[in-house]
Structures are given as C-alpha cells and as structure tokens.
NUKOL-886138 format. One line per 4 residues: their letters; for each residue x, y, z of C-alpha. Coordinates in nm, 4 decimals, decimal comma. Layout:
residues N
A> X:Y:Z ~ ...
end
This chain:
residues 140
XXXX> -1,9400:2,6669:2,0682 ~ -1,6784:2,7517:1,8224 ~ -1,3787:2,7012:2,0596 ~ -1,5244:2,3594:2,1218
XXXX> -1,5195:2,2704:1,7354 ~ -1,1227:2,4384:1,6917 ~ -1,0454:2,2000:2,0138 ~ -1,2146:1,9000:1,8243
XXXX> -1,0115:1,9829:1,5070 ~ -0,6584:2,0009:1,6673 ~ -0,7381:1,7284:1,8601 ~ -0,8044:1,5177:1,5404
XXXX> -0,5027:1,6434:1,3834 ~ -0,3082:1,5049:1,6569 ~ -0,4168:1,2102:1,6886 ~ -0,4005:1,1551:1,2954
XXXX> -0,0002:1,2677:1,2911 ~ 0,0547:1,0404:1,6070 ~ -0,1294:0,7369:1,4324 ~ 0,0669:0,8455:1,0445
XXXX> 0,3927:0,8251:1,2562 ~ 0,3156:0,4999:1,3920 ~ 0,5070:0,1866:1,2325 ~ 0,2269:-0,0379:1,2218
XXXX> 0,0259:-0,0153:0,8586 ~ -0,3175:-0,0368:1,0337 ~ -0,2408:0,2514:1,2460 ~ -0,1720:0,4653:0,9145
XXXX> -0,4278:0,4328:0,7626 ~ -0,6560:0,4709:1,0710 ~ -0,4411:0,7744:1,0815 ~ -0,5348:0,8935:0,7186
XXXX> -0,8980:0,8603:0,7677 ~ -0,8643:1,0633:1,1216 ~ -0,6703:1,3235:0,9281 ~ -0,9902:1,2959:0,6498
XXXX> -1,2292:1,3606:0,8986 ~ -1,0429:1,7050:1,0364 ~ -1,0167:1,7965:0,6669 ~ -1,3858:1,7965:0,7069
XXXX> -1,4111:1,9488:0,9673 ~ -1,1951:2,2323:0,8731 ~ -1,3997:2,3146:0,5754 ~ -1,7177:2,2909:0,7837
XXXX> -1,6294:2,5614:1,0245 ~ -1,4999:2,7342:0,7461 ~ -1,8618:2,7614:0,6441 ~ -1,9078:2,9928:0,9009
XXXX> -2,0945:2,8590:1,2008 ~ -2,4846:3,0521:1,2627 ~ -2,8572:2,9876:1,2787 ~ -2,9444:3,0393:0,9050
XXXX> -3,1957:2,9376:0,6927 ~ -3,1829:2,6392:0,4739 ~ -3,0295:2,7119:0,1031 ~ -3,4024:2,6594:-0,0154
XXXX> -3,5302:2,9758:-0,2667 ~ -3,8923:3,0025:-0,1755 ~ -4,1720:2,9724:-0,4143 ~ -4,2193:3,3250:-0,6316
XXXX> -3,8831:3,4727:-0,5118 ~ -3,5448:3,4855:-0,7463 ~ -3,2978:3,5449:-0,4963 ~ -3,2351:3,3750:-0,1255
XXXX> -3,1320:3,6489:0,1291 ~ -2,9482:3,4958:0,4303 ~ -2,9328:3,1803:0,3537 ~ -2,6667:2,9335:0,3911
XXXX> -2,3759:2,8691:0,1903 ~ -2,4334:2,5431:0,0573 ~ -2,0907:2,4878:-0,1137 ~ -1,9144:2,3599:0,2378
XXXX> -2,2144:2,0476:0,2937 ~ -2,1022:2,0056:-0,0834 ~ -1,7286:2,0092:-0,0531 ~ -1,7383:1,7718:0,2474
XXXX> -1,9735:1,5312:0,0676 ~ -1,7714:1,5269:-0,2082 ~ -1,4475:1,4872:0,0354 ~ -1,6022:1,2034:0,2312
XXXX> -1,6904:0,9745:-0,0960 ~ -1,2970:1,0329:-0,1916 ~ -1,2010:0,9651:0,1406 ~ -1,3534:0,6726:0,1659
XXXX> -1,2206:0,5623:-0,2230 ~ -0,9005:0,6381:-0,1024 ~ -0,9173:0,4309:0,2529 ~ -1,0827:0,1730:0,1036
XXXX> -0,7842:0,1008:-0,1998 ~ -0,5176:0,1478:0,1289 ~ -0,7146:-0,1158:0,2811 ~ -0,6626:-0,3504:0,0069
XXXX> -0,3516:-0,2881:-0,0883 ~ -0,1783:-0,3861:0,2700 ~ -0,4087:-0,6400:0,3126 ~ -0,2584:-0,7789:-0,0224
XXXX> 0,1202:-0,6915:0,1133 ~ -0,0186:-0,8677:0,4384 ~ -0,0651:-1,2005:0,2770 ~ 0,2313:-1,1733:0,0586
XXXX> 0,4976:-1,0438:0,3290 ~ 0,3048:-1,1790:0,6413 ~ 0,3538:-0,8633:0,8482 ~ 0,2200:-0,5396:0,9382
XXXX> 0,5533:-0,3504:1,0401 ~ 0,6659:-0,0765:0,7681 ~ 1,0426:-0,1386:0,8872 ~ 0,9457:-0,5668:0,7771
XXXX> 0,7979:-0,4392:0,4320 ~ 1,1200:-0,2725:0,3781 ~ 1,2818:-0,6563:0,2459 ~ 1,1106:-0,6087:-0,0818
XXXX> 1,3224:-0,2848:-0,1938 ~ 1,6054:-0,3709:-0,3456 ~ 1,9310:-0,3728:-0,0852 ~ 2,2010:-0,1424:-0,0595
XXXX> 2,4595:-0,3233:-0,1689 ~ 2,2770:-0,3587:-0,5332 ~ 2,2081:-0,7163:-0,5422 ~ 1,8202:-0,8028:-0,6118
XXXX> 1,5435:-0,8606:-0,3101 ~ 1,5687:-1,2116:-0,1705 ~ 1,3488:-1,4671:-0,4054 ~ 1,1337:-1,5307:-0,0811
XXXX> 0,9925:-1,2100:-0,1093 ~ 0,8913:-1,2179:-0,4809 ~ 0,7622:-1,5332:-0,4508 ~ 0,3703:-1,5532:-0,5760
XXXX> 0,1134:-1,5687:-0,3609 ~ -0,2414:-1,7255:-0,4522 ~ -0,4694:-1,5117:-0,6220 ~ -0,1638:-1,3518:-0,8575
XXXX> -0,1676:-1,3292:-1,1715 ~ 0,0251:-1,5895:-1,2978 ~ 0,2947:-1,4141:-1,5470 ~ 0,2546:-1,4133:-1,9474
XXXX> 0,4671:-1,6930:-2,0976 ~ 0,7339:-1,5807:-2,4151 ~ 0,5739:-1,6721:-2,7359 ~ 0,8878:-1,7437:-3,0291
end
C-alpha cells in the first residue's frame, strides 16, 4: 500500500508544478492548493503507515505502549486550516485584480508595473474601481 501512497504524492506534485507554471491565475492557485494537499500527504506517510492503536491512554495506566503518533493528524490539521487561509486570501485578491484589470492572464497583469522605459503605468490601469476606498483628501 505504501507504493500506492508515494505514487499519489508525486503524482500531486506534478500536477501542482504543471498547474503553478500555468499563465492563467485560476490555474495557480488550483495549483497551490494541489501542492497543499501533497504537503499533507507527505507528512502523513511520514507518520509511518501501520495498524496501531488509537493515541487513547486507557483508564488506570500512565503510559500508552504502541500507540500512534498523534503529532502528524495534528500537523496536517493545523496545515489544512492555513491552507485554506492562505487559498482563500489568493482567491480574493485576483478576484479583486479581476475586476480591476479585467483579465486572468499573468503576462495581462503585467500593465500595472511600472514600464521599462521609467515612465509611470498607463492611468487606465490605476483607475478606481467600485468598492475602493476612495483616497484621503489634503487637509491645509
């Protein structure tokens, strides 16, 4: 069974480096929550696969003999709530470039960096969208 579960994690990993190379946003971050789920993976079967018994200490006894390790299902909990913070805040933050650029290409996002020759992005693309913050007028 454990050559199944090393197949399963370099097949995740491949597919989440294939998606992270892609140039459309959705695609990366489908391709950083692939790459969060081998992470978990990876520290599961680093847990060491086995029948063992739960990480319960019976009633009357001080010490559990043989059971499992329960840091890995603790790490991956933890791991899947961050995960899911981070793909969550991706998720909003190209949705907001999505409205405010009206693409999903990485190479079309490129128009609000500054260009090479020095002059300023065009005004089109610093133009507000609805919902911003409108800015703080100068008090004298």
């Amino acid at each position: 069974m454990e050559p199944v579960f090393a197949l399963a994690f370099g097949v995740l990993v491949a597919a989440s480096t294939y998606l992270i190379m892609s140039r459309n946003v959705l695609r990366i971050v489908l391709g950083l929550l692939v790459l969060g789920n081998a992470a978990n993976l990876s520290i599961f079967l680093a847990g060491r696969m086995g029948t063992r018994t739960p990480p319960l200490v019976p009633e009357g006894a001080t010490t559990l003999v043989g059971g499992a390790n329960p840091l890995p299902q603790a790490l991956i909990l933890t791991a899947i709530v961050i995960s899911f913070a981070l793909i969550a805040f991706t998720v909003i933050l190209f949705e907001s470039a999505h409205r405010r650029f009206g693409t999903l290409d990485t190479e079309a996002l490129r128009d609000a960096e500054p260009k090479p020759d020095g002059k300023p992005a065009p005004a089109a693309a610093a133009a507000p969208v609805a919902g911003d913050v409108p800015a703080a007028e100068t008090v004298r």
